[in-house]
C-alpha positions in Angstrom: 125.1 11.5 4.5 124.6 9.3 7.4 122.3 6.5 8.1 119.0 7.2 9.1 119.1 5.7 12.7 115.7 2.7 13.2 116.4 1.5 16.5 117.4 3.4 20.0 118.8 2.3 22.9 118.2 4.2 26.0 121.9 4.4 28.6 121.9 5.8 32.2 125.0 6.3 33.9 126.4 7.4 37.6 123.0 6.9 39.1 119.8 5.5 39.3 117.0 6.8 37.8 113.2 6.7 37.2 112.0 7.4 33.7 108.6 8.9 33.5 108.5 9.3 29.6 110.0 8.6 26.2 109.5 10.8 22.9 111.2 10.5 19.6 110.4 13.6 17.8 111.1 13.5 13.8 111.7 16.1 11.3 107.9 15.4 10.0 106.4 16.8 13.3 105.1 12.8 13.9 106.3 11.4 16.9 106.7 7.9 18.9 106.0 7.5 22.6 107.8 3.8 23.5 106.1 2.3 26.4 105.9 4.2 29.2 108.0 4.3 33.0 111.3 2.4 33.3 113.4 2.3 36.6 117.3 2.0 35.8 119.8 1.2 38.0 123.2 3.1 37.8 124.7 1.7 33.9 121.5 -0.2 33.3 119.9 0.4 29.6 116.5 -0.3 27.7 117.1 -3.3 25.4 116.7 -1.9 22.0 113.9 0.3 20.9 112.7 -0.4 17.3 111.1 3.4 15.8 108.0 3.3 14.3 109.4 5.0 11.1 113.0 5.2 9.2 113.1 9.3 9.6 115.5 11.8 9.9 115.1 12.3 14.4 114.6 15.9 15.2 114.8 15.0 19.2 114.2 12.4 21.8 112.8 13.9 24.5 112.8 12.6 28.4 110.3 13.3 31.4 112.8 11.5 34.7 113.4 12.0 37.8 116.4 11.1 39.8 115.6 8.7 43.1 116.1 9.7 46.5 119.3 9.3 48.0 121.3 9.0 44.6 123.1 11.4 42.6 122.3 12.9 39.5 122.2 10.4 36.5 123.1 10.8 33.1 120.9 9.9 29.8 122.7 9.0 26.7 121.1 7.4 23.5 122.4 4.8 21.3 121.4 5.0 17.8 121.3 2.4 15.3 
């Protein structure tokens, strides 16, 4: 069995971005809201996101939006 992943790290790539929301979701049903909006510029990422708890993740949810006159960015997340 794996390690239960403690911190995150939040990647976008090919575009910018504006990031509205953050949720980690765990297999409890609790869940951790990181602080709030984030701009990111095309391969920009969050520094690293400690979790509130060492649990098994069910999700990590995202509100975002891309910004005018970009293309459509990707979201990937870095566990640790």
């Amino acid at each position: 069995m794996g390690k239960i992943p403690t911190r995150l790290t939040i990647v976008v790539i090919d575009s910018d971005l504006e990031m509205h929301d953050i949720n980690v979701v765990y297999v409890s049903g609790n869940s951790f809201k990181p602080t709030g909006r984030h701009f990111f510029r095309e391969n920009s990422r969050t520094k690293v996101i400690e979790l509130s708890k060492a649990e098994i993740l069910r999700a990590v949810q995202f509100k975002y939006s891309n910004l005018p006159g970009g293309g459509r960015a990707r979201v990937q997340v870095w566990m640790q």
